[in-house]
PDB file with one MODEL, atoms N, CA, C and O in Angstrom:
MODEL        1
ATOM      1  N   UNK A   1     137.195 116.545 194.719  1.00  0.00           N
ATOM      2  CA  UNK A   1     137.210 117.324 195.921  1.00  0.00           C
ATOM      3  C   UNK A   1     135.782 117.523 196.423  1.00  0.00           C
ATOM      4  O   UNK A   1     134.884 117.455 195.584  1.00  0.00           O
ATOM      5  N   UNK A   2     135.484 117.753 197.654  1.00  0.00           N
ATOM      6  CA  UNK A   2     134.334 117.239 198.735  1.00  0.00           C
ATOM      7  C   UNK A   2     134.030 119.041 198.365  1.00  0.00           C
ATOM      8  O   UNK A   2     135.075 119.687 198.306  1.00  0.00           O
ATOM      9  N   UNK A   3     132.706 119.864 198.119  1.00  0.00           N
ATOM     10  CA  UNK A   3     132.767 120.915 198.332  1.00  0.00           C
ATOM     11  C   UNK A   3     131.825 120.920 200.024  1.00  0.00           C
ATOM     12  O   UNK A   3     130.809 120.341 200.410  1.00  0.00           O
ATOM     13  N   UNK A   4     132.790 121.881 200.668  1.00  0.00           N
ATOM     14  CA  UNK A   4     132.061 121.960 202.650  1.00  0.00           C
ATOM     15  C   UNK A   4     130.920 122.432 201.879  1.00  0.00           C
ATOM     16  O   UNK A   4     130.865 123.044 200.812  1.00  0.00           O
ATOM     17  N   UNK A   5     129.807 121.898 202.861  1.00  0.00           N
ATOM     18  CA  UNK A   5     128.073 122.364 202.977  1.00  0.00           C
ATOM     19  C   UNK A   5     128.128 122.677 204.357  1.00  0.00           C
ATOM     20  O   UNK A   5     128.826 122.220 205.261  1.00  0.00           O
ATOM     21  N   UNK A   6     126.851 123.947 204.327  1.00  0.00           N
ATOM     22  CA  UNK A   6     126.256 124.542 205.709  1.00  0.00           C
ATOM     23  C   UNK A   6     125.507 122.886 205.928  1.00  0.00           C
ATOM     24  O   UNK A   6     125.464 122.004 205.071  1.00  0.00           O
ATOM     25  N   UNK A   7     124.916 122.816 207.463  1.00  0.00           N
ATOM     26  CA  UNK A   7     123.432 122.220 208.131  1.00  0.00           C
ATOM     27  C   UNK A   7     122.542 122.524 207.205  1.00  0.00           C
ATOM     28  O   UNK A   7     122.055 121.573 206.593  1.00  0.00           O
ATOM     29  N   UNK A   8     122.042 124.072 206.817  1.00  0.00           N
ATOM     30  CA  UNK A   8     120.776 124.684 206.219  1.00  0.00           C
ATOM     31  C   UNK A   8     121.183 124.052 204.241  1.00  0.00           C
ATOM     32  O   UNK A   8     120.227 123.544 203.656  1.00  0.00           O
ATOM     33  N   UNK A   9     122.557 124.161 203.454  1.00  0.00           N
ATOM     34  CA  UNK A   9     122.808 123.108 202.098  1.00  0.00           C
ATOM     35  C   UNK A   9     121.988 122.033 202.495  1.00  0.00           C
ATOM     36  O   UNK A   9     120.839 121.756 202.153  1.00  0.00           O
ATOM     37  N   UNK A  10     122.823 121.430 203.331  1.00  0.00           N
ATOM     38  CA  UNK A  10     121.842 119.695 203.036  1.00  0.00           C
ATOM     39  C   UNK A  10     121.170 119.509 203.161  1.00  0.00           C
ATOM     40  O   UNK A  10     120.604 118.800 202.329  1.00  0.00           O
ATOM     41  N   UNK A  11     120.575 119.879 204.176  1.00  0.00           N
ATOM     42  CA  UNK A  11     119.475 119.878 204.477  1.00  0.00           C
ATOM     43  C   UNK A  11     118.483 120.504 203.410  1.00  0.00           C
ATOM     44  O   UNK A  11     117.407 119.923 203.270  1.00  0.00           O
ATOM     45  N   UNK A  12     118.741 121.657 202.626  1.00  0.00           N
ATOM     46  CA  UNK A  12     117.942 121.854 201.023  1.00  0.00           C
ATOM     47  C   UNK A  12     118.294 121.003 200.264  1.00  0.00           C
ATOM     48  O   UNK A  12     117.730 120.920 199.173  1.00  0.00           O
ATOM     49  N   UNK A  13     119.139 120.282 200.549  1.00  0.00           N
ATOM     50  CA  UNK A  13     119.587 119.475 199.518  1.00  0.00           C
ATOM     51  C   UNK A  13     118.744 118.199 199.231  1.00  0.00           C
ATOM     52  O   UNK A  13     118.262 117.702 198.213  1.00  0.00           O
ATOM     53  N   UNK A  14     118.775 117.794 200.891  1.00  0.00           N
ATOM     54  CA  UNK A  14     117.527 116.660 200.602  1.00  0.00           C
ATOM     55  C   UNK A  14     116.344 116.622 200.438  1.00  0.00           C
ATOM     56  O   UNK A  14     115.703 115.621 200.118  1.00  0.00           O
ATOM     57  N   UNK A  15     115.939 117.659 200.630  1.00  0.00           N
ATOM     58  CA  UNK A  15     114.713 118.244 200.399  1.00  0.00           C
ATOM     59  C   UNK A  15     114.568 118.388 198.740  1.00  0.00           C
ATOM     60  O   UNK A  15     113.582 117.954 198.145  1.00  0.00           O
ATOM     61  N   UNK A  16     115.566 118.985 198.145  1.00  0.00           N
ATOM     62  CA  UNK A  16     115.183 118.853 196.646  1.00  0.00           C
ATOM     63  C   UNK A  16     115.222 117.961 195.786  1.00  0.00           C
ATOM     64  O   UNK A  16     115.007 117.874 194.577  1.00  0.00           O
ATOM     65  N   UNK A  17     115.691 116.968 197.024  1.00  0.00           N
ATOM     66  CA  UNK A  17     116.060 115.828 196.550  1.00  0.00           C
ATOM     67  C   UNK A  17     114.896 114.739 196.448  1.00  0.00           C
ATOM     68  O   UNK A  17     115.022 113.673 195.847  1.00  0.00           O
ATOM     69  N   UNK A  18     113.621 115.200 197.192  1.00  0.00           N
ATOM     70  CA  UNK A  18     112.879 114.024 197.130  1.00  0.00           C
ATOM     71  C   UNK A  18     111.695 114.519 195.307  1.00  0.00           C
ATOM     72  O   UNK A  18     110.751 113.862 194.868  1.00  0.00           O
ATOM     73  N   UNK A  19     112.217 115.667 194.792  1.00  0.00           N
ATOM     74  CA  UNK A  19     110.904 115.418 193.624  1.00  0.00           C
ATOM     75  C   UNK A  19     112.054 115.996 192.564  1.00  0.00           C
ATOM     76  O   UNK A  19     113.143 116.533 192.767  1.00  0.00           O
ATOM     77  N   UNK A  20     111.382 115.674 191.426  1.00  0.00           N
ATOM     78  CA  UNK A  20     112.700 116.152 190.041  1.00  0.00           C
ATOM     79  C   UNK A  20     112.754 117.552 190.543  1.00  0.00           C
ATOM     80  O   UNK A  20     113.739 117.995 191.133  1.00  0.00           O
ATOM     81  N   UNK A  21     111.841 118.137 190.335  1.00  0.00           N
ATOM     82  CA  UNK A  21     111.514 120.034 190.596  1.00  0.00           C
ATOM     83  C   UNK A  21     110.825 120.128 191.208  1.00  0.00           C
ATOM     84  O   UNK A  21     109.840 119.425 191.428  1.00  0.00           O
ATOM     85  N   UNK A  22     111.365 121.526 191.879  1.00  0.00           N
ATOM     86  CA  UNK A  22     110.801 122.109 193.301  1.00  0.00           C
ATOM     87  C   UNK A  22     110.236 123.313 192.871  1.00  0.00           C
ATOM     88  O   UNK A  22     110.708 123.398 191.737  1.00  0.00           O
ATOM     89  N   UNK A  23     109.629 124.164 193.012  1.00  0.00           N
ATOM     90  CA  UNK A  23     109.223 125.477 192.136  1.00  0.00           C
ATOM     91  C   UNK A  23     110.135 126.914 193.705  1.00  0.00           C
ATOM     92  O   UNK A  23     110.016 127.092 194.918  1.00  0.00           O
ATOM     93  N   UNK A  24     110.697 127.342 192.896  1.00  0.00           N
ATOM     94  CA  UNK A  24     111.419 128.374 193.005  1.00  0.00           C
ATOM     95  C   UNK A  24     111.406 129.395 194.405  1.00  0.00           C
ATOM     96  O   UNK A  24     112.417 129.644 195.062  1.00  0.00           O
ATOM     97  N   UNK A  25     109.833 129.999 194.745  1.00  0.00           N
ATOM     98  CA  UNK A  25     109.129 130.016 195.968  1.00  0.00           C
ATOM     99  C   UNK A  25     108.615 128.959 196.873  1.00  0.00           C
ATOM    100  O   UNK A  25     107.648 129.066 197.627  1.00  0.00           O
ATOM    101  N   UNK A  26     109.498 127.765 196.679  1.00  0.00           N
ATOM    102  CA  UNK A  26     109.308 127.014 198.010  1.00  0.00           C
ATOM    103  C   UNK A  26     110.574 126.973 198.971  1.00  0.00           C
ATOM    104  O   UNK A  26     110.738 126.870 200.187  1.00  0.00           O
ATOM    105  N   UNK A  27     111.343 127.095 197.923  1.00  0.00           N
ATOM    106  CA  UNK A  27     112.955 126.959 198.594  1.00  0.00           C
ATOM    107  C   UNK A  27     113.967 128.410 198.487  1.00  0.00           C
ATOM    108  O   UNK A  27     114.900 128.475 199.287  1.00  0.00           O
ATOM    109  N   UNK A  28     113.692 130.005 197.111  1.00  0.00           N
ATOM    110  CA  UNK A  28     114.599 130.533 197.524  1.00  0.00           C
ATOM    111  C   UNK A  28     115.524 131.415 198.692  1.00  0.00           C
ATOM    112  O   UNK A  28     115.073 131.392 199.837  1.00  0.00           O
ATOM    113  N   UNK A  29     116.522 132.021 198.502  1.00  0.00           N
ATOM    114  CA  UNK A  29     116.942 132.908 199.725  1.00  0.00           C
ATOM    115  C   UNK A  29     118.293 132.240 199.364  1.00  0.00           C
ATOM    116  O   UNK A  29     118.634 131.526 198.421  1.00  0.00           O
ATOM    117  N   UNK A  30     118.998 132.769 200.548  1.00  0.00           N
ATOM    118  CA  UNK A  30     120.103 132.076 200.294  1.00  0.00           C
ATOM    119  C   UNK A  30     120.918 130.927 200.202  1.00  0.00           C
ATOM    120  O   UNK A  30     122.016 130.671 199.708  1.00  0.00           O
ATOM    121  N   UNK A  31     120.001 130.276 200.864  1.00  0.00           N
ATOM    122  CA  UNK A  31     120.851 129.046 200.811  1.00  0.00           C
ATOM    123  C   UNK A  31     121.127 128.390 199.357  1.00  0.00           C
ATOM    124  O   UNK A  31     122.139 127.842 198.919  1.00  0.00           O
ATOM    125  N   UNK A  32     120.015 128.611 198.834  1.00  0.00           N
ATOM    126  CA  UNK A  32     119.639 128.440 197.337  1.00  0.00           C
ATOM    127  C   UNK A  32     120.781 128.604 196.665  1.00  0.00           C
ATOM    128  O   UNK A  32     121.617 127.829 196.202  1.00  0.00           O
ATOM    129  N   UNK A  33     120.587 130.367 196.720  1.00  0.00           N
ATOM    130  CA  UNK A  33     121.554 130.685 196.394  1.00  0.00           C
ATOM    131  C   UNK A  33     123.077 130.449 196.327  1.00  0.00           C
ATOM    132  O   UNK A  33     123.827 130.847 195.437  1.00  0.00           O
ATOM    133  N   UNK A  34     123.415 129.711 197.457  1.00  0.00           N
ATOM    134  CA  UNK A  34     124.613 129.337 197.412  1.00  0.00           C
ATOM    135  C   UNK A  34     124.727 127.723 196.532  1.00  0.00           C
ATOM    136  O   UNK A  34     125.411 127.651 195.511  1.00  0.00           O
ATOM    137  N   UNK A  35     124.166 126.810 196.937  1.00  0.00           N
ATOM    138  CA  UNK A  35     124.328 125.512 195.994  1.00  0.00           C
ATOM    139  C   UNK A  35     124.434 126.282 194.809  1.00  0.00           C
ATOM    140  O   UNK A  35     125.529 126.207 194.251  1.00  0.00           O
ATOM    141  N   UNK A  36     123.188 127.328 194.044  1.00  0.00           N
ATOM    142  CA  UNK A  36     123.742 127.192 192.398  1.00  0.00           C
ATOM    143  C   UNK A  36     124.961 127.757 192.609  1.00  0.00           C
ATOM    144  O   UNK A  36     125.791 127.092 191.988  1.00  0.00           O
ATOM    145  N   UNK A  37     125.501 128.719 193.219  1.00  0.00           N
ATOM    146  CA  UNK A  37     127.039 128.907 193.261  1.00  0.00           C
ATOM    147  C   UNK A  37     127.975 128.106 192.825  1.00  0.00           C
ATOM    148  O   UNK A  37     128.915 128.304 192.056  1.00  0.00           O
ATOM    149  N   UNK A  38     127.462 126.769 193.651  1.00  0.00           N
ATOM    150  CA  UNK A  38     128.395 125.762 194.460  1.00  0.00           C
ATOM    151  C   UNK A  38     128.241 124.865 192.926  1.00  0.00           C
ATOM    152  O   UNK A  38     129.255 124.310 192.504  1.00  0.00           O
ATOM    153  N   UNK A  39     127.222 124.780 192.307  1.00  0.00           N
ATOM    154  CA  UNK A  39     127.124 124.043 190.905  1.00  0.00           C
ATOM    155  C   UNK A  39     126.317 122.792 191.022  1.00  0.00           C
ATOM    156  O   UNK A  39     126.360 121.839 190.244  1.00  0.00           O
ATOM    157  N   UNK A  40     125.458 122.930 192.258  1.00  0.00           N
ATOM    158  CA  UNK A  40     124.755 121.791 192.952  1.00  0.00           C
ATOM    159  C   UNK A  40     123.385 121.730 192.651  1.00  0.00           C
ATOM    160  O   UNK A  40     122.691 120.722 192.516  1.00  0.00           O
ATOM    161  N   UNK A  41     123.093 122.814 192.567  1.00  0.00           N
ATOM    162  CA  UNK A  41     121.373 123.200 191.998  1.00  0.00           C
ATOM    163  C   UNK A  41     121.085 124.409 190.450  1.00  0.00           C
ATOM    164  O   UNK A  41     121.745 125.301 189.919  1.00  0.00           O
ATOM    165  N   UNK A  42     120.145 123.965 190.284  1.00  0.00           N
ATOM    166  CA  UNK A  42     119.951 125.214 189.286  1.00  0.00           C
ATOM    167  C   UNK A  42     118.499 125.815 189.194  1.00  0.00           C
ATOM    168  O   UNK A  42     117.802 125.730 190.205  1.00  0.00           O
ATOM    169  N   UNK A  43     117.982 126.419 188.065  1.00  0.00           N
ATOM    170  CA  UNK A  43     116.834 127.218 188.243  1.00  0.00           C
ATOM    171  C   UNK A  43     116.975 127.258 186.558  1.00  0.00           C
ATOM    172  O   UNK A  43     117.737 127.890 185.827  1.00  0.00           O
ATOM    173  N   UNK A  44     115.754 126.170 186.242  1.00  0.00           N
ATOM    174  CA  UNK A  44     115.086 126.379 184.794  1.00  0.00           C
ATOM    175  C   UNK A  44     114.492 127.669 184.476  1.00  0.00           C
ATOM    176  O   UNK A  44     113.367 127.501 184.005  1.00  0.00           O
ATOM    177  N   UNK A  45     114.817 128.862 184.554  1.00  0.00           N
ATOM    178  CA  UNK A  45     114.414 130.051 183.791  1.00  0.00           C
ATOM    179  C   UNK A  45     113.354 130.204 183.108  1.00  0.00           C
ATOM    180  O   UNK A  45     113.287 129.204 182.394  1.00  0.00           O
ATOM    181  N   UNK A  46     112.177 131.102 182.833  1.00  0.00           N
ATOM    182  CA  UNK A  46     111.475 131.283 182.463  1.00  0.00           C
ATOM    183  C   UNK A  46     110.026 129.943 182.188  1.00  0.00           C
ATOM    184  O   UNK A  46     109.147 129.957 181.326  1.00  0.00           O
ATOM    185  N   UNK A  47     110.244 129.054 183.148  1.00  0.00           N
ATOM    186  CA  UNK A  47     109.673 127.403 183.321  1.00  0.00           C
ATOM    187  C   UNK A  47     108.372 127.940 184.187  1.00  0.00           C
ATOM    188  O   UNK A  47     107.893 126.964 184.764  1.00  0.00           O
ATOM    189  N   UNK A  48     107.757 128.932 184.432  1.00  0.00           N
ATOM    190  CA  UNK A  48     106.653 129.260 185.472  1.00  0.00           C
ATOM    191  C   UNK A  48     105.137 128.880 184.381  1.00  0.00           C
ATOM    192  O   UNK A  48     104.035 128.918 184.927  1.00  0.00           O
ATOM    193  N   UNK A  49     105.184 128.713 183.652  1.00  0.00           N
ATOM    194  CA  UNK A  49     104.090 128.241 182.288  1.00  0.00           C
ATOM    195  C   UNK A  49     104.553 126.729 182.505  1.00  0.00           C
ATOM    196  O   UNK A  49     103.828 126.167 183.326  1.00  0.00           O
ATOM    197  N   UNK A  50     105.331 126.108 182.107  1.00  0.00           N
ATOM    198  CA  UNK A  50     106.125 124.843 181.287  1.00  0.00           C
ATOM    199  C   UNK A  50     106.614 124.085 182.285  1.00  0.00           C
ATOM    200  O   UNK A  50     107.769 123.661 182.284  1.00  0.00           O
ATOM    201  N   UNK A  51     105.681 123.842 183.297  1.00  0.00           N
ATOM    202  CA  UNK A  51     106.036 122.952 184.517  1.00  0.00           C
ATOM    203  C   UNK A  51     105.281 122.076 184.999  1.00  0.00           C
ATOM    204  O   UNK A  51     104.155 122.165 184.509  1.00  0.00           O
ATOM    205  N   UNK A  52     105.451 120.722 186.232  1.00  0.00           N
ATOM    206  CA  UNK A  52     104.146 120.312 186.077  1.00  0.00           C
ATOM    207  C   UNK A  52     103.278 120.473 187.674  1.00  0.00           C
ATOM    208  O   UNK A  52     102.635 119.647 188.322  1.00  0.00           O
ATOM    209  N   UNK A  53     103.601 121.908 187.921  1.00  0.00           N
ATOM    210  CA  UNK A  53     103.220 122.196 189.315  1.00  0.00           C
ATOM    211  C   UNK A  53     101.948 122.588 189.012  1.00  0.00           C
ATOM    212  O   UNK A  53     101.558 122.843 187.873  1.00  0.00           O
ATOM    213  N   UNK A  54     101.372 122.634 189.888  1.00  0.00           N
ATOM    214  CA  UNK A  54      99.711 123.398 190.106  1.00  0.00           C
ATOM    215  C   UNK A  54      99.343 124.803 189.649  1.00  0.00           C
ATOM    216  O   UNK A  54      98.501 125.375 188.957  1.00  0.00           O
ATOM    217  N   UNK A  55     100.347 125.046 190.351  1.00  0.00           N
ATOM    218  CA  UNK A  55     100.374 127.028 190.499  1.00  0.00           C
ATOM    219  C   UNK A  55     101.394 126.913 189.304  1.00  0.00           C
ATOM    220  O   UNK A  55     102.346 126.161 189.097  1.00  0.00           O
ATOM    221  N   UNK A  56     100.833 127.939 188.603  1.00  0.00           N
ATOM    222  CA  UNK A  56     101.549 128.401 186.883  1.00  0.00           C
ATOM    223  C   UNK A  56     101.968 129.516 187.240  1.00  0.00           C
ATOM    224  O   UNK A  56     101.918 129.650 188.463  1.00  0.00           O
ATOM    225  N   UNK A  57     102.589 130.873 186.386  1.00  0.00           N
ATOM    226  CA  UNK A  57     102.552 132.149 186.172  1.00  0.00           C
ATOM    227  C   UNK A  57     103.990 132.017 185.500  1.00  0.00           C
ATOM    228  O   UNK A  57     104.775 131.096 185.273  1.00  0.00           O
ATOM    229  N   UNK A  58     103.935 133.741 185.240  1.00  0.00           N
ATOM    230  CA  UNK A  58     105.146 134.067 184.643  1.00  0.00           C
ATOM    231  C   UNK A  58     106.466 134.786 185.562  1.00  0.00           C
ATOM    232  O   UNK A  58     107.598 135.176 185.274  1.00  0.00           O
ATOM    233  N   UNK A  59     105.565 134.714 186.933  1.00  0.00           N
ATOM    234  CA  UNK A  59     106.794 135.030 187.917  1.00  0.00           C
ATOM    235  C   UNK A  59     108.006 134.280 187.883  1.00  0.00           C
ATOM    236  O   UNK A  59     107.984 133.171 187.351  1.00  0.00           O
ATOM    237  N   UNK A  60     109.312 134.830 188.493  1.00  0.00           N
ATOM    238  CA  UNK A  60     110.419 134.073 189.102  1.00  0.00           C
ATOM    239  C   UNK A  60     110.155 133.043 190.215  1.00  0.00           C
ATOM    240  O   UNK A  60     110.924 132.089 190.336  1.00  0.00           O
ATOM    241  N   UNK A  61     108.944 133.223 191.152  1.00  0.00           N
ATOM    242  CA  UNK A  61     108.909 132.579 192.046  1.00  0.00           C
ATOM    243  C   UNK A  61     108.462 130.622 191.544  1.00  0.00           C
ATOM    244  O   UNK A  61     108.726 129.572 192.129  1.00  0.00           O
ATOM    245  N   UNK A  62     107.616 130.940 190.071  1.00  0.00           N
ATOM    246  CA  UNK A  62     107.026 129.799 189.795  1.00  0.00           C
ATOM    247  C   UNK A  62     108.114 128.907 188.774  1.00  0.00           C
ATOM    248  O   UNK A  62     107.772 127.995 188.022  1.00  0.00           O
ATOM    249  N   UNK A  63     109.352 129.372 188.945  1.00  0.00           N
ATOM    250  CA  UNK A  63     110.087 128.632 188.006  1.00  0.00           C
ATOM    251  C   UNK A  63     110.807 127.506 188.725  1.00  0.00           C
ATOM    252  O   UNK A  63     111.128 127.532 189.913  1.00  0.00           O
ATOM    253  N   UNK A  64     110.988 126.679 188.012  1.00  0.00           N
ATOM    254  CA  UNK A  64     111.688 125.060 188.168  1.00  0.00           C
ATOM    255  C   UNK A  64     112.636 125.392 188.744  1.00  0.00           C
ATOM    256  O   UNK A  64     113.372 126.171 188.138  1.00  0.00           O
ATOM    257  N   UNK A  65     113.041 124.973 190.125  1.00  0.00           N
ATOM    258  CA  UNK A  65     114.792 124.460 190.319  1.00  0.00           C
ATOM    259  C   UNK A  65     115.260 122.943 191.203  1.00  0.00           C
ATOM    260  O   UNK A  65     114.787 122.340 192.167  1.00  0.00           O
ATOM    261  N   UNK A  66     116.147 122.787 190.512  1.00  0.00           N
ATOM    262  CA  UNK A  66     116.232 121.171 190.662  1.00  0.00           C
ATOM    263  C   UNK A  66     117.801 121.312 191.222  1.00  0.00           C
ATOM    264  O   UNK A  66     118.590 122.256 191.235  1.00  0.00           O
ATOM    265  N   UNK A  67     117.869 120.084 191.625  1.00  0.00           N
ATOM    266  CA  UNK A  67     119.462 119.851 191.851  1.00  0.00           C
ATOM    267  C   UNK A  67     120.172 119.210 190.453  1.00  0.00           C
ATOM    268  O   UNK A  67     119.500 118.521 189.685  1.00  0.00           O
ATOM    269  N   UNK A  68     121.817 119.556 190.166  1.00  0.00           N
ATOM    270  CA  UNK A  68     122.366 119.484 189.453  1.00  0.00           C
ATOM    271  C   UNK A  68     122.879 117.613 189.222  1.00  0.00           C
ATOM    272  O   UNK A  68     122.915 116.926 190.243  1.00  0.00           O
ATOM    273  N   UNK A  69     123.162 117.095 188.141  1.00  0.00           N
ATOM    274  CA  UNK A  69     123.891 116.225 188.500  1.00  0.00           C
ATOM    275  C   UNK A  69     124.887 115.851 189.848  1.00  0.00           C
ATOM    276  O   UNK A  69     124.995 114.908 190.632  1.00  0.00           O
ATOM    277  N   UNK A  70     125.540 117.171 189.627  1.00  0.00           N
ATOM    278  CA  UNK A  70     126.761 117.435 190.768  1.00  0.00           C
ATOM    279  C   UNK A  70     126.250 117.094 192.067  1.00  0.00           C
ATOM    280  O   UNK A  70     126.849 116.447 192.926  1.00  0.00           O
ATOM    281  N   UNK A  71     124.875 117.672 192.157  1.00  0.00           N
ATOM    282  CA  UNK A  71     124.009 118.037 193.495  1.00  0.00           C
ATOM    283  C   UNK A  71     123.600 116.753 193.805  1.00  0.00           C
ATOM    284  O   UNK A  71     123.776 116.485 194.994  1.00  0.00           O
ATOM    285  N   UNK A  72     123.003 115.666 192.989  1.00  0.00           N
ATOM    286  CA  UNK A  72     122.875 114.508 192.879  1.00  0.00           C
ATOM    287  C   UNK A  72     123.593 112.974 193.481  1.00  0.00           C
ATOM    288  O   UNK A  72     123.142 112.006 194.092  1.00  0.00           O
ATOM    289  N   UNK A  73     124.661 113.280 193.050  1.00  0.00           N
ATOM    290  CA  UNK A  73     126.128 112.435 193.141  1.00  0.00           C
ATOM    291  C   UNK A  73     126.375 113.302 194.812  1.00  0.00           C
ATOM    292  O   UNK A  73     126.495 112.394 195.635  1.00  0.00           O
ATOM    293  N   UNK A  74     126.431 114.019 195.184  1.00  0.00           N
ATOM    294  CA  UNK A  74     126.065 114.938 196.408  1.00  0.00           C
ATOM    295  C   UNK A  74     125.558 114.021 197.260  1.00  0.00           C
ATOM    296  O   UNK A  74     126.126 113.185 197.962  1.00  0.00           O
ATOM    297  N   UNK A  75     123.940 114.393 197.048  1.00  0.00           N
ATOM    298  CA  UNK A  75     122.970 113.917 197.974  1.00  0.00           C
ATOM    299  C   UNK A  75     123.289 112.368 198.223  1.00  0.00           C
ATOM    300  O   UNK A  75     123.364 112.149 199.433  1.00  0.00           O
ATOM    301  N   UNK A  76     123.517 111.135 197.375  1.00  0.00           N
ATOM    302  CA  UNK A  76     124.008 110.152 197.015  1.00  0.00           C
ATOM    303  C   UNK A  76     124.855 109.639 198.299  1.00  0.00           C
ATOM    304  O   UNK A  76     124.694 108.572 198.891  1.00  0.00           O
ATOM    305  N   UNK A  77     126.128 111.020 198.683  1.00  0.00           N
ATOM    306  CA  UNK A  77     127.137 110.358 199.326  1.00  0.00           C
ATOM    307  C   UNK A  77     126.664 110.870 201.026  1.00  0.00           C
ATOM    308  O   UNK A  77     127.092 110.377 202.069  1.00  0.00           O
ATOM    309  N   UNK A  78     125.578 112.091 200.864  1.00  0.00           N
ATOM    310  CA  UNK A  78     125.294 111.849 202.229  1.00  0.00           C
ATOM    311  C   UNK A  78     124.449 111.231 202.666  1.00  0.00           C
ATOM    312  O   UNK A  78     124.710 110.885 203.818  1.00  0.00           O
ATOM    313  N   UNK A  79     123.135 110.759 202.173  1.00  0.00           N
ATOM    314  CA  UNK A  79     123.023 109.690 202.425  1.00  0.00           C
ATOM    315  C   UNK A  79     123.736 108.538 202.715  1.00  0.00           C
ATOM    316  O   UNK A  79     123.203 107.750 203.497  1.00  0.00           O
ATOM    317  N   UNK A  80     124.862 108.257 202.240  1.00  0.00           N
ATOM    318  CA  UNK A  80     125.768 106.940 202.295  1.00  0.00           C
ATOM    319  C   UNK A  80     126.267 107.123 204.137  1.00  0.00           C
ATOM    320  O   UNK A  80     126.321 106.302 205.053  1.00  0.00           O
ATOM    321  N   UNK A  81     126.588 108.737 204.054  1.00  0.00           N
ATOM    322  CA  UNK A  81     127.812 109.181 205.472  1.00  0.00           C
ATOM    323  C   UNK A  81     127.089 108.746 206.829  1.00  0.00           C
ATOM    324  O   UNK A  81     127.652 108.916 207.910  1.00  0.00           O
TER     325      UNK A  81
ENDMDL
END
């Protein structure tokens, strides 16, 4: 089953789509929020040390979130559409 995406999903979608990880304060709010809902993205937890971004810390903002497999196989078919 196809899960419906907003304009503002795919559009994060492809966007997270062009690097493995995105760090956390580039992309959250809601939309975010809704893919991990949706099972499309996630957020490596406590990754603001253990990443290979520039900017480090131990904030929420500096942690890893990537798209899911799910999110993957996703991006995949809109590209195709």
């Amino acid at each position: 089953m196809d899960i419906a995406l907003t304009d503002a999903e795919r559009m994060l979608m492809l966007w997270l789509a062009k690097e493995e990880e995105s760090q956390y304060g580039e992309c959250y709010g809601d939309t975010l929020d809704s893919l991990i809902e949706k099972g499309l993205a996630q957020v490596r937890e406590n990754s603001g040390l253990d990443n290979s971004f520039i900017a480090k810390g131990q904030d929420r903002m500096y942690w890893a979130v990537s798209l899911t497999d799910r999110g993957r196989e996703r991006v995949r078919n809109i590209n195709e559409a």
